[in-house]
C-alpha positions as CSV (number, residue, x, y, z in Angstrom):
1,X,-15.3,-56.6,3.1
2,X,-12.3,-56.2,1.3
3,X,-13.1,-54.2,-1.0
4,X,-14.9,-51.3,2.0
5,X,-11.4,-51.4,2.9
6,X,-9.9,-50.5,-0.3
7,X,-13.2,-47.9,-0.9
8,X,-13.1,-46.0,2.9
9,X,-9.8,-43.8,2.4
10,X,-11.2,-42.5,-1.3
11,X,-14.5,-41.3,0.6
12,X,-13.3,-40.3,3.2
13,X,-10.8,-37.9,0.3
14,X,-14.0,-36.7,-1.3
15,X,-16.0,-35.7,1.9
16,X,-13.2,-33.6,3.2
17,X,-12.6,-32.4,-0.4
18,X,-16.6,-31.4,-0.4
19,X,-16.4,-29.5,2.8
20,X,-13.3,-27.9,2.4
21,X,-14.4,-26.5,-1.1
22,X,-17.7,-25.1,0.6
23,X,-16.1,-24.1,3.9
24,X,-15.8,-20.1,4.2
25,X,-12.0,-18.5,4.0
26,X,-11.2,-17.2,7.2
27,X,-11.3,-13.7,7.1
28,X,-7.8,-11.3,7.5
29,X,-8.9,-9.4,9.5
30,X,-6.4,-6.6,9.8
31,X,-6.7,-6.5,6.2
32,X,-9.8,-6.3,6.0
33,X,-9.8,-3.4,8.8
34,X,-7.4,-1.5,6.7
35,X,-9.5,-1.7,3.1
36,X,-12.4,-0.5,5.1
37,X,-11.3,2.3,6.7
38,X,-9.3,3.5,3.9
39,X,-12.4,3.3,1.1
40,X,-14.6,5.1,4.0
41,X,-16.9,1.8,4.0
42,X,-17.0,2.4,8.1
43,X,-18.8,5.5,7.8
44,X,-22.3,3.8,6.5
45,X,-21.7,0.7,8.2
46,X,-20.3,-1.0,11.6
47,X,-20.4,-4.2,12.5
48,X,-23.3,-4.3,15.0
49,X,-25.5,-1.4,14.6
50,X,-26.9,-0.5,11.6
51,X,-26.2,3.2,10.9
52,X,-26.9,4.4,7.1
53,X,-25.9,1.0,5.7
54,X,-27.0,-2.4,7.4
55,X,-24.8,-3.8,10.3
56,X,-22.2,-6.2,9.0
57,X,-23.4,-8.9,11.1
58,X,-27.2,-8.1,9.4
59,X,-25.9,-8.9,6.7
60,X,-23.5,-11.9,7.1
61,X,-27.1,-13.0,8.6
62,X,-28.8,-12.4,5.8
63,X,-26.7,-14.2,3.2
64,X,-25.7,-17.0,5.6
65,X,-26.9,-19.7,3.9
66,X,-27.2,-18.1,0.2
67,X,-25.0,-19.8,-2.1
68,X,-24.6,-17.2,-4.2
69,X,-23.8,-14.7,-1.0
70,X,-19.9,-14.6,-2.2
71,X,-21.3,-13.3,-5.8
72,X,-23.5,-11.2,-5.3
73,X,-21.6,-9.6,-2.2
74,X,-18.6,-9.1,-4.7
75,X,-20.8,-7.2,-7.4
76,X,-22.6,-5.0,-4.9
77,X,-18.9,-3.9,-3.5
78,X,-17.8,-3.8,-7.1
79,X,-20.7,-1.7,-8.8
80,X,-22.2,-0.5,-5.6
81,X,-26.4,-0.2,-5.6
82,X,-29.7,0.2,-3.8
83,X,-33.1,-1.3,-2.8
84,X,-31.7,-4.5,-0.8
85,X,-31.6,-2.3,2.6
86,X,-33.3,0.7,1.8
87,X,-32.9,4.0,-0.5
88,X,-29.7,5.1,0.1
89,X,-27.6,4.0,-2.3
90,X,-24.2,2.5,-1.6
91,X,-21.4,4.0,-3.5
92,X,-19.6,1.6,-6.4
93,X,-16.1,0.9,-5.7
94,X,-14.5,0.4,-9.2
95,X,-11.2,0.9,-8.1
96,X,-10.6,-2.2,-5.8
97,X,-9.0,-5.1,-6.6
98,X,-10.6,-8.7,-7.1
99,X,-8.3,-9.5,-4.1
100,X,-9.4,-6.9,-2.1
101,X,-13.1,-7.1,-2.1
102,X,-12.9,-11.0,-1.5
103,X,-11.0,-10.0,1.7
104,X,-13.6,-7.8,2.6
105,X,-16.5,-10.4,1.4
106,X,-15.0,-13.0,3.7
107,X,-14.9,-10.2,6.4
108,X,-18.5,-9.2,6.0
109,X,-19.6,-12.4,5.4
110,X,-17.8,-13.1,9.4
111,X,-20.3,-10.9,10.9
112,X,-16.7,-8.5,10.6
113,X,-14.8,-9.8,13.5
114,X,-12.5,-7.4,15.5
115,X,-10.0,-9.8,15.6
């Protein structure tokens, strides 16, 4: 009994420690506004309607419970690409930072939330 005692706050440590390190970053969502409109990203995509590109929330839906959605999200912004929603290829985007596209990764992957 004792020792439940002495075991119950370490578990309780690691669950929270498990779920925060899987847990999705809340997305800045003015900043995230800004990289889009300033790399043109809004004229292929919106949030709810697909127009050349897929919908943001198509494909936060898509990737919703892939693992590697944060990854693969990152390199397709990155390198750009095409065949996952059609022919049209999206344009690369060399010239973003690391910090950048993971605000715009978290955004996406939000379903791109207005606010």
């Amino acid at each position: 009994m004792h020792r439940l005692r002495f075991l119950s706050p370490f578990a309780g440590a690691i669950a929270l420690t498990c779920f925060l390190s899987t847990a999705q970053a809340a997305p800045d969502v003015a900043k995230a506004k800004q990289l889009a409109t300033q790399h043109a990203c809004l004229g292929c995509h919106a949030a709810a309607s697909k127009l050349v590109g897929p919908s943001y929330q198509d494909v936060a839906a898509k990737y919703k419970d892939d693992p590697n959605a944060r990854a693969h999200l990152t390199q397709k912004i990155k390198a750009g690409g095409s065949g996952v929603w059609g022919p049209v290829p999206m344009p690369p985007n060399p010239g973003l930072s690391d910090a950048d596209v993971q605000v715009l990764v978290d955004w996406v992957l939000a379903g791109a939330p207005d606010q």
